[in-house]
C-alpha positions in Angstrom: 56.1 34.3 -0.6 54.2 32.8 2.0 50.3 32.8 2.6 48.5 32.4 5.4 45.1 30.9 5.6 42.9 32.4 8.4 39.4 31.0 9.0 36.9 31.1 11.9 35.5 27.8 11.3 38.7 25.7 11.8 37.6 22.3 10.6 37.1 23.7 7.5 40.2 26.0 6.9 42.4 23.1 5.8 40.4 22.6 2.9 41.8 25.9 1.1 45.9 24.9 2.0 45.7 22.3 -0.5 44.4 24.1 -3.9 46.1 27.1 -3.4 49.8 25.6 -2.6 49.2 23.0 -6.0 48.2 26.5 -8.2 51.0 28.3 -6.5 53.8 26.1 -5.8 56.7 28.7 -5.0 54.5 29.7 -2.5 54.4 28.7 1.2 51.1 27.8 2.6 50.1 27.6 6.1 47.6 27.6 8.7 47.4 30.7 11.3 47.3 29.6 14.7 47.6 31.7 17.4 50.0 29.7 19.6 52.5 30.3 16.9 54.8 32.8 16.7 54.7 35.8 14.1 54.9 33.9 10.5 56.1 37.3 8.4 53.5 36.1 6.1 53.2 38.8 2.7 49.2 37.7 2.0 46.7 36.7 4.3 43.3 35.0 2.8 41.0 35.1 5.6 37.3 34.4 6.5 36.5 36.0 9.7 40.1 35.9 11.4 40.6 37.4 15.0 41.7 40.8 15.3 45.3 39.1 17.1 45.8 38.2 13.2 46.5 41.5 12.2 48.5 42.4 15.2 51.2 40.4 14.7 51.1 40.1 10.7 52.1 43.3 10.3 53.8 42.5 6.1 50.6 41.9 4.8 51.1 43.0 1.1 47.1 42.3 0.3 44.2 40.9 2.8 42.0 38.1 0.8 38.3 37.6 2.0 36.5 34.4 1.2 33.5 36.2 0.6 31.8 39.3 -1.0 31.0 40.8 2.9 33.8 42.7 4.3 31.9 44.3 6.8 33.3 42.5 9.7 37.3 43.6 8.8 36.4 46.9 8.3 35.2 46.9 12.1 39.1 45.5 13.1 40.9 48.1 14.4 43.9 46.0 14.2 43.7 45.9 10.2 46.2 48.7 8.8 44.5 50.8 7.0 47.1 50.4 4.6 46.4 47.1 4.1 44.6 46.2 0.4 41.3 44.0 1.0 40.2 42.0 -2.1 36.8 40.6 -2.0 35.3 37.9 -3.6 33.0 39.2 -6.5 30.9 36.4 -7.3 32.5 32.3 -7.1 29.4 30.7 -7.9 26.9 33.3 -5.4 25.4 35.5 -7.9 23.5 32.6 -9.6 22.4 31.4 -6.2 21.3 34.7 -4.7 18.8 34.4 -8.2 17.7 31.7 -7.3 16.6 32.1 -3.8 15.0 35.7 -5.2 12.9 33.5 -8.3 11.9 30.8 -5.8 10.8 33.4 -3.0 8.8 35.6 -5.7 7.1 32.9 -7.2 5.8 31.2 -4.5 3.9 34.3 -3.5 3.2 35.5 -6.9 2.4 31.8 -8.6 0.7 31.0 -5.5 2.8 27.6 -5.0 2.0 27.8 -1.1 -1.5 27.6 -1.5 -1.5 25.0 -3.8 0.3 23.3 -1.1 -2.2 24.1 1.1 -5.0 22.7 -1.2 -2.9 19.5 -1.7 -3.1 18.8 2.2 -6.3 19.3 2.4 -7.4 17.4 -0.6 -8.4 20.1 -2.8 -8.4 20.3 -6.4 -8.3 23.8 -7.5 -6.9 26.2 -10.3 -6.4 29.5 -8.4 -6.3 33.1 -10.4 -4.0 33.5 -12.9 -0.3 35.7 -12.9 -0.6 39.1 -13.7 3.0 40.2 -13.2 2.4 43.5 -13.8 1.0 43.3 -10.2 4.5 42.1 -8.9 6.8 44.7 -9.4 10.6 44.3 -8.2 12.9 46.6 -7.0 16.2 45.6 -6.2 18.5 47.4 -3.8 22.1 47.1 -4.8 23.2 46.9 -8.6 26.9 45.0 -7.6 27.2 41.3 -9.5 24.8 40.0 -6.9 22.4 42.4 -7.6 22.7 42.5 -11.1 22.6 38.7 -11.5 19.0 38.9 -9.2 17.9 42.1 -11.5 18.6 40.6 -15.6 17.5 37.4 -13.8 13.6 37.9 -12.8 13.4 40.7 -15.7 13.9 37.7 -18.5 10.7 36.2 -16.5 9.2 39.5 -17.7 8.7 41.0 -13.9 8.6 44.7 -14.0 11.9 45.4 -12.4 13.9 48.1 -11.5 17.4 48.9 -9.9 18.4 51.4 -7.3 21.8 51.8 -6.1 24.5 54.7 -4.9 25.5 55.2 -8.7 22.3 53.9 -11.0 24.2 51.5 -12.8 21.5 49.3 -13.7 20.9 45.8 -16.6 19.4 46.4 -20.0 15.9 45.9 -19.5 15.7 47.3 -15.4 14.4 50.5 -14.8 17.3 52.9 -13.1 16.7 54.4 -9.6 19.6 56.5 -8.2 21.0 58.2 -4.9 18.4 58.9 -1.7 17.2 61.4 -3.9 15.3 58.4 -6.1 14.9 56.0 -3.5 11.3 57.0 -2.5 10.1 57.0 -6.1 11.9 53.3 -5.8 10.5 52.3 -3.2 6.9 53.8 -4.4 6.5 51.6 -7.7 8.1 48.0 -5.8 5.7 45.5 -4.5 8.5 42.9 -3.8 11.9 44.7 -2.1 15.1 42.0 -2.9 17.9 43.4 -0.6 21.4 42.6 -2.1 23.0 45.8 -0.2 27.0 45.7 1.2 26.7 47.2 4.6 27.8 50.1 5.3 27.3 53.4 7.6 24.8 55.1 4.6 23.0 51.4 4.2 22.4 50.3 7.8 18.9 49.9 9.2 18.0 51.0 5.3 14.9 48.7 5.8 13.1 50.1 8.1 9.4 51.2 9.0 10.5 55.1 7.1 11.3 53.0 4.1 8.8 49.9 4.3 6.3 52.1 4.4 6.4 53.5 1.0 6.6 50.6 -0.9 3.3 49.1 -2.3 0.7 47.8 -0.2 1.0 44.1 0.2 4.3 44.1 -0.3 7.0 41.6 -0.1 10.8 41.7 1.6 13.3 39.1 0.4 16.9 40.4 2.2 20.0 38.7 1.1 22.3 41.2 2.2 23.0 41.7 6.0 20.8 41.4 8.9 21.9 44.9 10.4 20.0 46.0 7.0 17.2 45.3 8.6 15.5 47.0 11.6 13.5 43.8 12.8 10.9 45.4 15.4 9.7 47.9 12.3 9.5 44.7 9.9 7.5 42.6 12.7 4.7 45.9 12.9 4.1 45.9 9.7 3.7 42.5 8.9 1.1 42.4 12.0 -0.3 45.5 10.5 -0.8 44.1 6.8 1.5 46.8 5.5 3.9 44.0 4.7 2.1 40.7 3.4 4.9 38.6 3.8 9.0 38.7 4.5 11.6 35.9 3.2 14.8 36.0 5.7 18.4 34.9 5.4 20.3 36.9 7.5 19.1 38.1 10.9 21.3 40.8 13.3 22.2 37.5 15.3 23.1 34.4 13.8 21.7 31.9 15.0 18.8 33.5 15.1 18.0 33.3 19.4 15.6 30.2 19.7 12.7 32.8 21.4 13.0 35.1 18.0 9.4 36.5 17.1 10.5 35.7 13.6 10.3 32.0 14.5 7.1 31.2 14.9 5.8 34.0 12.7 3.1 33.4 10.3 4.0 35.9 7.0 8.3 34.8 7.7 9.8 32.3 5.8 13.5 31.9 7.3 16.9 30.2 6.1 20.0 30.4 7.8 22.0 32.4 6.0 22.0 30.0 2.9 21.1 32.2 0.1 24.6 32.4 -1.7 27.6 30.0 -0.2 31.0 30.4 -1.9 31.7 27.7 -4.0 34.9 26.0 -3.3 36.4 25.5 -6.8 35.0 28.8 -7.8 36.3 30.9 -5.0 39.9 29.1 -5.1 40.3 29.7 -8.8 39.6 33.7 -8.2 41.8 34.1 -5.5 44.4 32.6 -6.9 44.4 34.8 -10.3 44.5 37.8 -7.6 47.0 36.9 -5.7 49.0 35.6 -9.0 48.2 39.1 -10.5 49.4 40.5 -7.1 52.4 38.6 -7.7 52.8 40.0 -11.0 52.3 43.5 -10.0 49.2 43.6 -12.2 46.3 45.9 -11.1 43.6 44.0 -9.5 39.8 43.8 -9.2 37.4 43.3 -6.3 39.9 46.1 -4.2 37.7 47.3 -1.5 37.1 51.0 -1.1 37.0 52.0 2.8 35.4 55.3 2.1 32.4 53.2 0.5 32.5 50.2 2.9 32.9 47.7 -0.1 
């Protein structure tokens, strides 16, 4: 069997050869480079990789991704469509993606940034107390991600609720389900956590249609793809007071252009696309039970569906 590892950040593609030829040693392992010729390879585990990949790899058995996003081979046209693409389902990025959602909501709901505030201006003040009953959540998305951001800020006794294609929600989050449910979603949420896959039905889901129902003085924390977002609708609100205040990490062009409104922005908090990173030893250790699974003509998880987009 040989394996190909396909990355679009080539200083950091060698890492992977390594773990995955010691785990799987009756594999070959090697490096795509386009100045070789065709390598006949049977799996390809890729982040990114050029469309030229896929036209001349035309064996694949199974397409790994080094990530939960698969928008971006989905857009290949070069991909067969025949092609199995397994995704990552968490390695380490569901905990993260909590985190960023607890640290976003409290600081706004605790009031941590005005207490910063005082500090630098030498004041000593205890500002009103949390009432979280005032900070409800709604979480779009109910995958691991989504899930792990939903249990997560419900155990800190947020009101919180779930909407997603199916319903499929935690013990303890209120269900939302289909566009049927999404305005009544969107109606009850003060703070919107976006942990979305993109696909045709979820693009430019945040935008001034939806932002406007949620509660006034409401909050948007989006973890899931900047093409979620329609950025000139977010911007209005925000300078309308609609919106109070949006937490960014991931923008329709990354890097975000230097002369970005969201920059300089007052009620924007950005990070570049930092919220959940794979972790190396995770990530490794869950591609290779797939591709061993594969190997064993076991059924595998994480499969992508195309008609869905994830």
């Amino acid at each position: 069997m040989k394996i190909l590892v396909v990355s679009s950040h080539p200083a950091t593609q060698e890492r992977w050869v390594e773990p995955i030829s010691n785990a799987i040693p009756e594999a070959e392992v090697a490096l795509w480079h386009p100045d070789l010729p065709p390598q006949n390879a049977d799996i390809a585990v890729v982040w990114s990789p050029p469309a030229e990949l896929f036209e001349r790899e035309r064996n694949l058995r199974a397409v790994f991704n080094l990530g939960a996003g698969v928008d971006g081979l989905l857009k290949l046209p070069t991909l067969s469509a025949d092609t199995p693409i397994v995704r990552l389902e968490d390695a380490g990025m569901a905990v993260q993606m909590a985190e960023y959602a607890v640290w976003a909501i409290t600081r706004a709901s605790r009031q941590f940034d005005d207490y910063v505030a005082q500090q630098q201006a030498g004041v000593w003040a205890t500002l009103s107390e949390l009432r979280r009953a005032q900070w409800p959540v709604g979480v779009l998305g109910a995958g691991v991600m989504g899930s792990k951001v939903a249990q997560t800020l419900a155990a800190l006794d947020y009101p919180v609720a779930g909407w997603s294609r199916s319903g499929k929600v935690p013990a303890g989050v209120e269900s939302f389900a289909g566009l049927d449910q999404l305005p009544a979603f969107l109606a009850r949420s003060r703070v919107l956590i976006n942990t979305l896959p993109l696909t045709a039905e979820t693009r430019d889901i945040l935008r001034r249609e939806t932002l406007e129902q949620l509660m006034p003085q409401a909050h948007i924390i989006n973890m899931g793809r900047g093409e979620h977002l329609v950025e000139e609708d977010l911007l209005a609100l925000l300078d309308a007071g609609h919106i109070e205040r949006a937490t960014l990490d991931v923008f329709r062009q990354e890097p975000l252009p230097k002369d970005h409104p969201f920059w300089k922005h007052p009620k924007v908090t950005i990070t570049p696309h930092v919220a959940a990173i794979s972790l190396q030893h995770e990530t490794v250790a869950q591609i290779i039970n797939k591709i061993q699974r594969l190997m064993r003509g076991e059924p595998l998880s994480g499969v992508v569906q195309r008609d869905r987009g994830y």
